[in-house]
C-alpha positions as CSV (number, residue, x, y, z in Angstrom):
1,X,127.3,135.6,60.5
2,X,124.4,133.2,60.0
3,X,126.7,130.6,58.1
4,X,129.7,131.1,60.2
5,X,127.8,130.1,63.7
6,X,126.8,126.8,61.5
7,X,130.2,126.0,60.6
8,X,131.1,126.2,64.6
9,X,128.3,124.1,65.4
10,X,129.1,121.8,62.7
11,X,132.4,121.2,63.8
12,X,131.2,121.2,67.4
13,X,129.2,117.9,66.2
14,X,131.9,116.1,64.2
15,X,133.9,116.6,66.7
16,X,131.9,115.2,69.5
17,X,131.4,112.2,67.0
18,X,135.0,112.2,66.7
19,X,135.5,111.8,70.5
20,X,132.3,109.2,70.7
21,X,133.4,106.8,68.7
22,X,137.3,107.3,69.6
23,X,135.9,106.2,73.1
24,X,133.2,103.1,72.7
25,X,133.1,100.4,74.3
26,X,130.6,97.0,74.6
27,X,130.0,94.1,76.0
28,X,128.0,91.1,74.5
29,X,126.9,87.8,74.4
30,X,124.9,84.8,73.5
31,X,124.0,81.7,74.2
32,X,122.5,78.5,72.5
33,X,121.2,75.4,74.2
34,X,120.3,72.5,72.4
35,X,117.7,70.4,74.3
36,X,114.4,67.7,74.0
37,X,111.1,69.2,74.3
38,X,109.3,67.8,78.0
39,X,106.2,68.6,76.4
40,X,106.5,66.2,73.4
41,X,105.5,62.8,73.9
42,X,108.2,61.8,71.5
43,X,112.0,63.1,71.2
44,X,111.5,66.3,69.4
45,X,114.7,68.7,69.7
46,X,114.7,72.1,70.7
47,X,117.4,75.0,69.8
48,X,116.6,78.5,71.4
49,X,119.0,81.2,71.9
50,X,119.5,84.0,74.2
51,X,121.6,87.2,73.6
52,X,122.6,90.3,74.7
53,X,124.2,93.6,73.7
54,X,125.4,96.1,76.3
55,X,127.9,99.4,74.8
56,X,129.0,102.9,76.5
57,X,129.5,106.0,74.4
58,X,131.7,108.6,75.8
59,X,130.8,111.9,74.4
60,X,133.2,113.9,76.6
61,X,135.2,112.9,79.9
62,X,132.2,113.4,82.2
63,X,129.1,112.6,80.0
64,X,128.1,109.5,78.3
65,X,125.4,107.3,77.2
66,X,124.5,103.6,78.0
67,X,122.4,100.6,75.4
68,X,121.8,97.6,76.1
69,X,119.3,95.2,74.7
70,X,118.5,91.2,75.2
71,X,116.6,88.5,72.7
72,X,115.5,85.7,74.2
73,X,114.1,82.9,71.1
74,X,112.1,80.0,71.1
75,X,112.4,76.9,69.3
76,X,114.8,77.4,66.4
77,X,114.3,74.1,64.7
78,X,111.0,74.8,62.8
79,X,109.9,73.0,59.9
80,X,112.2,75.5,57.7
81,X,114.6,77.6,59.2
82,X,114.1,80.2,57.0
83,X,110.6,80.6,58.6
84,X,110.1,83.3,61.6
85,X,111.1,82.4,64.9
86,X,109.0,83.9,67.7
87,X,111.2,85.5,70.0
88,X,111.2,88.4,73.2
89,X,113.4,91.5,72.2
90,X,113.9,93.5,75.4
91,X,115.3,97.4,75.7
92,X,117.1,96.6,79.2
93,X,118.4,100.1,79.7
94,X,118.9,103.6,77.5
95,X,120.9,106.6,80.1
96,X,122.5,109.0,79.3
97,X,125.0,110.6,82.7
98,X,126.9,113.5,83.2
99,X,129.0,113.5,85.9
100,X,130.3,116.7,87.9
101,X,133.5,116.5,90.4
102,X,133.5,117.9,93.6
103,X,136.1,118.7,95.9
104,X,135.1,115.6,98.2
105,X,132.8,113.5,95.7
106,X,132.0,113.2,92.5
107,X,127.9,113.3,91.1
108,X,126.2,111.5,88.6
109,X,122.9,112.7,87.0
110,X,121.6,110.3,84.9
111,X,117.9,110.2,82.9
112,X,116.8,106.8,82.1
113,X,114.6,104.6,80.6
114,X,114.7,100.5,81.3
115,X,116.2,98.8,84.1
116,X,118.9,101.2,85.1
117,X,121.8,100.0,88.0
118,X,119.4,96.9,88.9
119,X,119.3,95.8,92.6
120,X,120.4,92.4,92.3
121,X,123.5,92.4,89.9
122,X,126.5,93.9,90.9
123,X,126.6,96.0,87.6
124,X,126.2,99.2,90.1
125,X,129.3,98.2,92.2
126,X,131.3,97.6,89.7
127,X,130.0,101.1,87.5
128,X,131.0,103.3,90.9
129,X,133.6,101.4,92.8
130,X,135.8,99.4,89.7
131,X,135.6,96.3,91.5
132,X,135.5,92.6,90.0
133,X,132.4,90.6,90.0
134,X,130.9,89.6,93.3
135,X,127.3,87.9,92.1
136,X,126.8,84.2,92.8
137,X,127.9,82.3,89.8
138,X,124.8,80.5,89.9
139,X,122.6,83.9,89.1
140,X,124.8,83.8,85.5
141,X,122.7,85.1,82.3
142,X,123.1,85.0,79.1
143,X,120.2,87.8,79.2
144,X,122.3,90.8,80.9
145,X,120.4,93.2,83.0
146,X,117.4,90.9,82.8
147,X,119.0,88.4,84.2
148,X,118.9,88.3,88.3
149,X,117.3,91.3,89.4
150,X,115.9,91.5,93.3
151,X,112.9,94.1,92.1
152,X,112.1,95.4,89.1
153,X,113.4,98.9,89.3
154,X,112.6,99.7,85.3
155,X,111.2,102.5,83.8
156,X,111.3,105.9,83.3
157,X,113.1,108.5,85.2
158,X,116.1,110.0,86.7
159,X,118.9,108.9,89.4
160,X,121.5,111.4,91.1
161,X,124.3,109.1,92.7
162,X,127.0,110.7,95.4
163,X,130.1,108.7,95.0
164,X,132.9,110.2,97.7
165,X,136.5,110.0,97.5
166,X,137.5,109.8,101.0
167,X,135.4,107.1,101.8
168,X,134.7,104.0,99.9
169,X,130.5,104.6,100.3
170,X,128.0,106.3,97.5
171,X,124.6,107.4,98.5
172,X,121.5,107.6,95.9
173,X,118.3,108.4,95.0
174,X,115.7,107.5,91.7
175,X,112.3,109.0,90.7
176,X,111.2,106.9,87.8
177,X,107.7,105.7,86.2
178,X,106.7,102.3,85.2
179,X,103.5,100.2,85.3
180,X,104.0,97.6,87.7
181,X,100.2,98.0,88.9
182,X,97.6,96.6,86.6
183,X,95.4,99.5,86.1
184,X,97.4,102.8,86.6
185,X,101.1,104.4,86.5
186,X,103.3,104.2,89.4
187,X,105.3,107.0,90.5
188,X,108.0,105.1,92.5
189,X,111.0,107.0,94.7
190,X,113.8,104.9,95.7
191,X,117.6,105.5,98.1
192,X,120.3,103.7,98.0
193,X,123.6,102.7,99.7
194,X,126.5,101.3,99.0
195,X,129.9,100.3,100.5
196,X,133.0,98.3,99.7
197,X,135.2,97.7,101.9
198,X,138.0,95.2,102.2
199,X,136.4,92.4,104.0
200,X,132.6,93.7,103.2
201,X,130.8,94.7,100.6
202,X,127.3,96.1,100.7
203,X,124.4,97.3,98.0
204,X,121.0,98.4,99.9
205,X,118.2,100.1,98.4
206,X,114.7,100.6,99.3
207,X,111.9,103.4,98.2
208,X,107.8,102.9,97.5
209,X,105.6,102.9,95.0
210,X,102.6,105.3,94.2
211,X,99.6,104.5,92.2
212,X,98.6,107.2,89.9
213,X,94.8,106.5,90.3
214,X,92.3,109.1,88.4
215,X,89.0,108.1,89.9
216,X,87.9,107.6,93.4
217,X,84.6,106.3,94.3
218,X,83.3,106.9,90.5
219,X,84.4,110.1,90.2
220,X,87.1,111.6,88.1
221,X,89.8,113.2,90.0
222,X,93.6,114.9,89.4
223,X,95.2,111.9,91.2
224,X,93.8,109.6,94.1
225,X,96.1,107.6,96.8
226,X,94.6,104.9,99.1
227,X,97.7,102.3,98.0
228,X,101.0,102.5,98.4
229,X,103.8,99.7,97.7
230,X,107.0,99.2,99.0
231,X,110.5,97.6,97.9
232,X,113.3,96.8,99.0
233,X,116.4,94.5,98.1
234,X,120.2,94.0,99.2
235,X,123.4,92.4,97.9
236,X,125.6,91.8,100.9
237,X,129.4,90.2,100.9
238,X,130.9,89.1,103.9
239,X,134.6,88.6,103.3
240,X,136.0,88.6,99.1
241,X,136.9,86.7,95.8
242,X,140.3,85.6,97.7
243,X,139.0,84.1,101.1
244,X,136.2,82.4,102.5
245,X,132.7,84.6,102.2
246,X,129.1,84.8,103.1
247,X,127.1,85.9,99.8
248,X,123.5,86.9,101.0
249,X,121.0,88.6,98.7
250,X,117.3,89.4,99.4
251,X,114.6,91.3,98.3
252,X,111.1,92.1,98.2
253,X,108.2,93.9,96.4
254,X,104.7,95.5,95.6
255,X,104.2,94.9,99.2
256,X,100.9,97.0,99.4
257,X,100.1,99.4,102.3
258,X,96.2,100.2,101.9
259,X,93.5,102.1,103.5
260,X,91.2,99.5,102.8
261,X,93.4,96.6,104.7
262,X,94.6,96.8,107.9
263,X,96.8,93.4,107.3
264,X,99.6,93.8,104.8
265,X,99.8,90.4,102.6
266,X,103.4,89.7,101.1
267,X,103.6,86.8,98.2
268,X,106.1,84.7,98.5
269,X,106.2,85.5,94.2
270,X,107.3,88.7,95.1
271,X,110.2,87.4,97.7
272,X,113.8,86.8,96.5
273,X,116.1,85.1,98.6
274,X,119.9,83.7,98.2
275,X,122.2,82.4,100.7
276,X,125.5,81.3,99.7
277,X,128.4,80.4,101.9
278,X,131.9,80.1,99.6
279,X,134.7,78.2,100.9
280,X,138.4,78.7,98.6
281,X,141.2,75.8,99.1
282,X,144.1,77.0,97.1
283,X,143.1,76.6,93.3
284,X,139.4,75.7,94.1
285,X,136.5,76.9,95.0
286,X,133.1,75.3,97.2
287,X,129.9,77.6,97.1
288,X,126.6,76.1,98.7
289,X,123.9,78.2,97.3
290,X,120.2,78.1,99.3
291,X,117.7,79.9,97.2
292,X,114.0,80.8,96.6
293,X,113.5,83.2,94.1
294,X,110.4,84.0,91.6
295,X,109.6,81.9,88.6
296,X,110.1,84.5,86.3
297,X,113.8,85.4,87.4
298,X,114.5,81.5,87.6
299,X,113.3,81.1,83.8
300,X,116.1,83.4,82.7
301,X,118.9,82.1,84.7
302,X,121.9,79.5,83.1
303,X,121.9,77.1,86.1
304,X,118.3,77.8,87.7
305,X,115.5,75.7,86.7
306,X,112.7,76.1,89.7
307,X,112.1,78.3,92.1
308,X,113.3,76.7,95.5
309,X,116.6,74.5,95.8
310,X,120.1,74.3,96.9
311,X,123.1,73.8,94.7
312,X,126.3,72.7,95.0
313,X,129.1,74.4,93.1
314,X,132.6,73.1,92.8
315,X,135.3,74.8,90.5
316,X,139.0,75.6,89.8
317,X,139.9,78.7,88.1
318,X,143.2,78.1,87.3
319,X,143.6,74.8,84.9
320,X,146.4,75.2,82.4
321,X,146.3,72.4,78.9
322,X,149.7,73.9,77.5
323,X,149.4,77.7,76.5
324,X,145.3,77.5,77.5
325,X,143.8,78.3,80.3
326,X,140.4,76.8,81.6
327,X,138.2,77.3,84.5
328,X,136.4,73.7,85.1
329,X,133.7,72.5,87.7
330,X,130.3,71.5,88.0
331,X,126.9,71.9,89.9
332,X,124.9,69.5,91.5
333,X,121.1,71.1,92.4
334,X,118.1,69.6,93.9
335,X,115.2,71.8,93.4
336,X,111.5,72.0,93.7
337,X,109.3,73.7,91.2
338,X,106.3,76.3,92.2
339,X,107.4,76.5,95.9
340,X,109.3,79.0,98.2
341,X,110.9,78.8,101.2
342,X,106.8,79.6,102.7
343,X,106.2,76.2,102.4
344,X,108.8,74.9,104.4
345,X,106.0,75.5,106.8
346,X,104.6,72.5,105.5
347,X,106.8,69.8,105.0
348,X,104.6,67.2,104.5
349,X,103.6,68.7,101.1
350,X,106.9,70.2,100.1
351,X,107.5,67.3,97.2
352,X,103.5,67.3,96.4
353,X,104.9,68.8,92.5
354,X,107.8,66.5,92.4
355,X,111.9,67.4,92.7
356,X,114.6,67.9,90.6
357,X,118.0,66.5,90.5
358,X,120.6,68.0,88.3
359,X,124.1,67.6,87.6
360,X,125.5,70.3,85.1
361,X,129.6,69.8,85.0
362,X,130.8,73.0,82.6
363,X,134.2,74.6,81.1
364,X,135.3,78.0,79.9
365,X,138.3,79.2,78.1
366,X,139.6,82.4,76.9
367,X,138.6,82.2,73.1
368,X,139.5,84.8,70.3
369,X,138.6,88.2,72.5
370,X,136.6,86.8,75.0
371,X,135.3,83.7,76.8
372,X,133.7,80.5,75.5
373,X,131.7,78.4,77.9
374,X,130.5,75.3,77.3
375,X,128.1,73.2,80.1
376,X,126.1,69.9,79.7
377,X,123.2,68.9,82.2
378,X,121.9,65.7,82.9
379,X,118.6,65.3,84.6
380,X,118.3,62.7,87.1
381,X,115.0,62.3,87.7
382,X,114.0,62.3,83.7
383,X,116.3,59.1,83.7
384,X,114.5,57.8,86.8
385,X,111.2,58.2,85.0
386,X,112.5,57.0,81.7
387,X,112.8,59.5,79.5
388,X,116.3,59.4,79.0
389,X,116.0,61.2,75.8
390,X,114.7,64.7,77.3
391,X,117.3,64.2,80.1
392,X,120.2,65.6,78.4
393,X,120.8,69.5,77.4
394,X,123.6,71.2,76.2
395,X,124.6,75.1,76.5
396,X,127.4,77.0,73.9
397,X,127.8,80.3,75.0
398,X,130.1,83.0,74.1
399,X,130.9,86.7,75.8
400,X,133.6,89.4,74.6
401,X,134.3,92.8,75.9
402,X,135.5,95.6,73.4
């Protein structure tokens, strides 16, 4: 009897391996971008890469399991390149869901460790609705979910997320654990909303944060509260892909509520703001793109460099060279480093650090399985100060599906 109830879990386990691997599938990508070092005196060359790996296993119908992971490299071109490169390797998001249909809905539990359905992407309308992509094309990574993200809602927990079938809306909530605050754990709680309609399209979520503290005034304690912080972030679409839109995204956090202050301080580090207006005319497309956004999210983005600007973006979708089909445009950007739309309170010192003028014309092209993009960027104001050698970069990047 022993041996026979191992044979049925034995074959229980081959075949929900069977089915798993039957029913994977990924999504990846990587990028390389060959540039001159700004902080060499002379022309030194610079190679660094950025990748990701995102894949799904379906164990059964209604449970499965998400990886994905990001590398982000420095200088590639050392003295050998068979010497280590220093390099950031990132665990974006391990889950595992199950998912239980209801007569009117459908649930899915998930646990979760990493960034899991990040405000700021639209990875979570596209996961619960099946729609096509809605995020600016300016907020475009070669890092996946730690690319554009509105607050950093990583760590570890558990989500339960009410999708309904009569109505195109789905309602959740998140308990997770990370360490945003310097000295203790945070115990964070967060809802969420989230729509798509026709002509709108809307992703809200908000929730607070709670220091674990274990001392107050000296003494040791279970858990002490006299902090709390608060988040919040949206991804609003006014109109669709096929018609003129208003793209607005904004978000905030570790805005901090304490006992101690009666005057709640907000960094402008911790504020996240895109406004984009699109205009379409036939086979091409106008987005104006008005953004302030942290330094950290603007170091990971493709065609981001500081953290205040506006950019230009003009492109066609729909070029045809015999059998190939490209999509072709380009973006002009004037930025300003280490500022945010705060200081526009003060615009006699707005250009104190300098500006930035970009132009960054780009192509991609259905290649093999997936797409190949290719974009070159000239820096105006590097010419201007003559250093025309650092003023030139070039990206190669490459994404599949399968």
């Amino acid at each position: 009897m022993f041996k026979k109830k191992h044979l049925i879990f034995a074959a229980l386990l081959a075949a929900s391996s069977l089915y798993a691997s039957t029913f994977f599938s990924g999504y990846a990508g990587g990028k390389l971008n060959f540039s001159g070092n700004s902080e060499s005196s002379q022309y030194d060359p610079d190679l660094t890469m950025q990748a990701f790996f995102a894949g799904q296993f379906n164990f059964s119908q209604n449970s499965w399991a998400h990886l994905e992971f990001s590398v982000d490299t420095q200088d590639l071109l050392t003295e050998s390149i068979f010497e280590k490169t220093n390099a950031g390797f990132q665990i974006d998001e391990l889950s595992y869901i199950i998912r239980g249909n209801l007569s009117n809905s459908s649930n899915y539990f998930s646990v979760f460790m990493g960034t899991y359905d990040p405000i700021g992407s639209d990875v979570f309308l596209q996961r619960y609705f099946s729609i096509e992509p809605i995020a600016s094309k300016l907020t475009e990574s070669y890092m996946g979910l730690a690319g554009s993200i509105l607050y950093p809602q990583f760590g570890f927990g558990m989500a339960d997320i009410l999708r309904f079938h009569s109505l195109p809306m789905a309602l959740g909530g998140y308990v997770y654990l990370n360490h945003t605050d310097e000295d203790y754990f945070v115990l964070n709680a967060d809802l969420r909303y989230a729509c798509v309609y026709r002509y709108f399209t809307c992703d809200f979520a908000a929730g607070i944060g709670i220091p674990l503290a274990n001392q107050y005034k000296g003494e040791d304690v279970i858990i002490a509260v006299d902090t709390l912080y608060w988040h919040a972030g949206t991804t609003l679409l006014f109109g669709n892909n096929y018609t003129n839109s208003l793209f607005v995204q904004a978000g905030l956090y570790n805005v901090a509520f304490s006992a101690k202050n009666t005057v709640t301080i907000i960094s402008p580090d911790n504020i996240y703001l895109l406004f984009e207006p699109r205009f379409v005319f036939q086979n091409f497309h106008l987005n104006f793109s008005l953004y302030s956004i942290p330094e950290n999210t603007a170091d990971k983005l493709l065609f981001v460099d500081d953290t205040l600007g506006l950019d230009i973006n003009l492109y066609s979708t729909n070029i045809m060279l015999g059998p190939l089909t490209f999509t072709a445009g380009t973006h002009l950007s004037f930025s300003i480093p280490e500022k945010t739309f705060i200081d526009f309170s003060a615009p006699a010192k707005l250009l104190e650090n300098g500006y930035n003028i970009n132009f960054t014309p780009y192509v991609s092209t259905p290649f093999l399985s997936g797409e190949l993009h290719i974009q070159g960027k000239v820096e105006i104001m590097k010419i201007a100060a003559g250093n025309t050698a650092n003023a030139f970069s070039v990206d190669l990047g490459y994404r599949t599906k399968f």
